[in-house]
BATOR-200678 format. One record per residue (C-alpha): y negated, z negated, x. Coordinates in pm, 1 decimal, padded with zeros to 6 digits. Layout:
BEGIN
- Y,Z,X
...
REM end
This chain:
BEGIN
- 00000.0,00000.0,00000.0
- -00236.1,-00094.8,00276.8
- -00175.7,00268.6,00438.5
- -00309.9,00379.8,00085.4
- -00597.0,00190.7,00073.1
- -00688.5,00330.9,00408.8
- -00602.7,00685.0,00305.2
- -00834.3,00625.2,00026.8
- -01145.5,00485.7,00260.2
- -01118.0,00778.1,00511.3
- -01152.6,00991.7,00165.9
- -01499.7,00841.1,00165.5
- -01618.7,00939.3,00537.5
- -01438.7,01268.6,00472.8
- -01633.7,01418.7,00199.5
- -01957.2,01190.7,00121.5
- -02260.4,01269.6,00412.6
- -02442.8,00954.0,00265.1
- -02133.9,00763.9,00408.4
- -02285.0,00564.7,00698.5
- -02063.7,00250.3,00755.5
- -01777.6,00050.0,00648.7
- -01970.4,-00209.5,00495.9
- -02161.6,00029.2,00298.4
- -01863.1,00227.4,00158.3
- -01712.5,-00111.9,00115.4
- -01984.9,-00109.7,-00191.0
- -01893.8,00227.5,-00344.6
- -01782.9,00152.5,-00726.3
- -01545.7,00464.9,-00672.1
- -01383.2,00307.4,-00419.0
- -01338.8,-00001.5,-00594.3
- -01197.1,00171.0,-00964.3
- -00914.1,00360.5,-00696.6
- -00855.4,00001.0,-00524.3
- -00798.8,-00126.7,-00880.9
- -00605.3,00108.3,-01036.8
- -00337.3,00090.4,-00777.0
- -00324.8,-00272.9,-00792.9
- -00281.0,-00262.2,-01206.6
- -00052.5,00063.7,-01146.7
- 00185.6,-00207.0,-00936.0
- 00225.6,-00392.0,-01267.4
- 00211.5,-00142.0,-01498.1
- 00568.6,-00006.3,-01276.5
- 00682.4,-00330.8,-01330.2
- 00647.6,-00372.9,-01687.1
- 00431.4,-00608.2,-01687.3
- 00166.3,-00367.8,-01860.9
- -00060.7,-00577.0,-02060.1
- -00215.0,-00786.9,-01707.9
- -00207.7,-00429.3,-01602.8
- -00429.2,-00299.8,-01938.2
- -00670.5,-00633.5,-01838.7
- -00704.2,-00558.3,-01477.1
- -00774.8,-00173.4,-01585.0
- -01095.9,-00249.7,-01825.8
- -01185.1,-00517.5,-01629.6
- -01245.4,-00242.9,-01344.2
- -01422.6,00014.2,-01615.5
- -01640.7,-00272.0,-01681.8
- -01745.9,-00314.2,-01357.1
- -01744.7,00070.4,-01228.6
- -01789.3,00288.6,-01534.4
- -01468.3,00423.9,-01463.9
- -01197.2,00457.6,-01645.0
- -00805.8,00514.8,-01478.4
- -00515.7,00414.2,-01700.7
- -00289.1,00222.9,-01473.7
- 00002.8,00451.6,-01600.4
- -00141.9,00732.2,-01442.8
- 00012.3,00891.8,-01109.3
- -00243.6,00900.3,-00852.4
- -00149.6,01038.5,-00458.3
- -00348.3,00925.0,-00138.9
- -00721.0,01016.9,-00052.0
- -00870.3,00999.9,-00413.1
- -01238.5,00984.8,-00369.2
- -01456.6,00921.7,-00684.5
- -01815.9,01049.6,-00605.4
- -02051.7,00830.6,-00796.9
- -01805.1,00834.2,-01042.7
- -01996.2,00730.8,-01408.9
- -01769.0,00797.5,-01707.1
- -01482.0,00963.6,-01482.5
- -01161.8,00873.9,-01756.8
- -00808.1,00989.3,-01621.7
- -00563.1,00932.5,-01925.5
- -00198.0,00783.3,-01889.0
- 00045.2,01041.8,-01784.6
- -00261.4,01189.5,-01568.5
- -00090.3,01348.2,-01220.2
- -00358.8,01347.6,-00905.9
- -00220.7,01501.5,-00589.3
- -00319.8,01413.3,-00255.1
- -00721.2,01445.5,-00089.0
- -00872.6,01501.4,-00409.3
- -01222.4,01473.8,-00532.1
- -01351.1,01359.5,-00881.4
- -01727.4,01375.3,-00949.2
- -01878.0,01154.6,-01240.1
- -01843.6,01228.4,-01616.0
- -01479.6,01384.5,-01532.1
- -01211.3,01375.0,-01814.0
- -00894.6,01427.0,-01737.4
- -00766.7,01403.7,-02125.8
- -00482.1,01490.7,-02367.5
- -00524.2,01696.3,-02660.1
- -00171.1,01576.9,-02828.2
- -00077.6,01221.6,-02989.2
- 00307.8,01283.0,-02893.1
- 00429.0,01034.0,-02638.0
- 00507.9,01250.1,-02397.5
- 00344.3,01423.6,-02090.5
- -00032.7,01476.1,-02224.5
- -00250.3,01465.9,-01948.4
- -00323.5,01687.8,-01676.1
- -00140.3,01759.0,-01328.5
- -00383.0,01814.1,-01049.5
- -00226.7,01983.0,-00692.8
- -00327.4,01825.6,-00355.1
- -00704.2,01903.5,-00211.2
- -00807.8,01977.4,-00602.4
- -01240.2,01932.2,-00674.8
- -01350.3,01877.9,-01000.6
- -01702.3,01937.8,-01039.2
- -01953.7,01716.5,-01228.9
- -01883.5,01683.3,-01624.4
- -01552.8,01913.3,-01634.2
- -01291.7,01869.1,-01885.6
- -00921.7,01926.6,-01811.8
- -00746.1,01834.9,-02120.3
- -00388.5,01893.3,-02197.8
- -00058.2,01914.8,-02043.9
- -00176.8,02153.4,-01769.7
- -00109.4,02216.8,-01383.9
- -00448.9,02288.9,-01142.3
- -00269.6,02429.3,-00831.5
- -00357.2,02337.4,-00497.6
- -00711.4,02416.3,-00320.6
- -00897.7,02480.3,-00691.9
- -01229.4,02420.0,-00722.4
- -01345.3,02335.1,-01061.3
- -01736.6,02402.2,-01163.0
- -01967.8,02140.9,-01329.4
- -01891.6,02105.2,-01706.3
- -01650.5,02339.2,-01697.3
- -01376.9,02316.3,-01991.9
- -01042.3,02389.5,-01829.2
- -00734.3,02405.8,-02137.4
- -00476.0,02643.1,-01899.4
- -00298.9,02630.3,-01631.2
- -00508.8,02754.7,-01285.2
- -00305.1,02942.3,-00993.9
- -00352.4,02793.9,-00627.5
- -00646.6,02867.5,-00457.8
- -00886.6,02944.4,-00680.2
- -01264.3,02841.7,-00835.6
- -01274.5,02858.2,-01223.5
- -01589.4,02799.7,-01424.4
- -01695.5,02838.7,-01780.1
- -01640.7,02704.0,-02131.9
- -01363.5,02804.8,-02184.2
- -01254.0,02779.4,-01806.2
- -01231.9,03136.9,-01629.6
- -01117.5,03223.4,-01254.6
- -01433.8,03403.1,-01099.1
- -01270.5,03350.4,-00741.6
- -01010.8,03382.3,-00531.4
- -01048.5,03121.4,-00267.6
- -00952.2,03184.0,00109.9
- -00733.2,02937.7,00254.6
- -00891.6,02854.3,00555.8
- -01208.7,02860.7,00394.6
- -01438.2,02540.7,00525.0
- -01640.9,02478.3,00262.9
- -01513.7,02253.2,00026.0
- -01806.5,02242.4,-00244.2
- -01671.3,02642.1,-00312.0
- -01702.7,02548.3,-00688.1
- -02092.8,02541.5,-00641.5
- -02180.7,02893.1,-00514.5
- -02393.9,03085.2,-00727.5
- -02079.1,03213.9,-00996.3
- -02228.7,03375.1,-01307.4
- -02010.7,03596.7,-01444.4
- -02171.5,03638.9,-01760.2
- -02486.6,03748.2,-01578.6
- -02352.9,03970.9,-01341.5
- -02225.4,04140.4,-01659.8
- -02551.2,04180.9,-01829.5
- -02715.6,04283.5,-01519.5
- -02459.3,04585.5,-01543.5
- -02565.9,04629.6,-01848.3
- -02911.0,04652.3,-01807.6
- -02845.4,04837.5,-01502.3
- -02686.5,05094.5,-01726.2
- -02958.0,05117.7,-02010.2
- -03275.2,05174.3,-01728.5
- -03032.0,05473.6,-01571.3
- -02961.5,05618.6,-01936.3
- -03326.1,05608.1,-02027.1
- -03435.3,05772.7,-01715.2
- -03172.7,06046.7,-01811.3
- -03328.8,06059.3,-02150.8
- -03643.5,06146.4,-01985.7
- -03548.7,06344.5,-01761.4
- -03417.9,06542.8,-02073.3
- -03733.4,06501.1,-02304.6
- -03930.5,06672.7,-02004.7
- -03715.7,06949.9,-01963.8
- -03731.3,07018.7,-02348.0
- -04073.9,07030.7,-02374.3
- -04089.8,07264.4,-02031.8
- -03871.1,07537.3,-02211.1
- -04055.7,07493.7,-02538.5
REM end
């Protein structure tokens, strides 16, 4: 457990700039909802759920976040500010991922079964995304801000969008690990096509006028 806990303070260094000392990331309330939840997540295991259900909204109390202790949670997790992150029950969270605040990781079913979703190993999720169902984020995805994801995303990629779309196919080796916050419009990129297209049909239609009024 204490090789965890370490895992999960390097996290810190390893992807917040603002991260100057121990002492100071000592304070982080991200730090402290990951330290919890693996401490109720020891009971929960052990059946001895309802001290883990205290311990749990004792901690969302505190941090503003909110981890069911049920939920599966690898090494490195690093909650970045962290405000109204909620990971539901059967949540999965692979190894070296980051969470930024006002992310849900929610069901969208009232079966007791497998609701929430499955995120890969080195998986961001961007400010005030959704990921809601029984769904599997491979890998190396980035996730935009407020993005709504409700399917399953393929290794390696950045989606974005309400509903969630993949605008990217992310390079493995690539460095920079905010990916899901280059400038990604597709919607605009689609009406600057289009007005691409209207300016070269009216010039056409000019061109045209001119020539009729030549012959006439």
């Amino acid at each position: 457990m204490f090789g965890t806990l370490k895992k999960d303070i390097s996290a810190v260094f390893k992807n917040d700039p603002a991260a100057k000392n121990i002492f100071e990331v000592l304070t982080y309330a991200g730090l402290h909802a990951v330290f919890w939840y693996r401490f109720a997540h020891f009971f929960y295991v052990r059946k001895a759920r309802l001290f883990a259900r205290l311990v749990s909204q004792s901690a969302r109390f505190w941090t503003g976040i909110e981890i069911h202790p049920g939920a599966t949670i690898g090494k490195g997790l690093f909650i970045d500010h962290g405000m109204g992150v909620v990971i539901g029950e059967t949540a999965v969270i692979g190894d070296d991922c980051v969470l930024y605040h006002g992310v849900t990781l929610g069901g969208v079913s009232l079966s007791k079964t497998k609701r929430h979703p499955t995120l890969g190993n080195n998986v961001i999720v961007g400010t005030g995304a959704k990921i809601l169902g029984n769904i599997t984020l491979g890998d190396n995805v980035r996730v935009g801000a407020n993005a709504v994801i409700l399917k399953d995303v393929p290794p390696d990629t950045v989606v974005v969008g309400v509903p969630g779309r993949l605008v990217m196919q992310k390079e493995k080796d690539d460095s920079e690990r905010l990916s899901h916050a280059r400038n990604v419009d597709p919607e605009g990129e689609q009406l600057r096509c289009m007005v691409n297209k209207l300016e070269e049909l009216e010039k056409r239609l000019k061109i045209l006028e001119s020539e009729n009024n030549n012959s006439d």
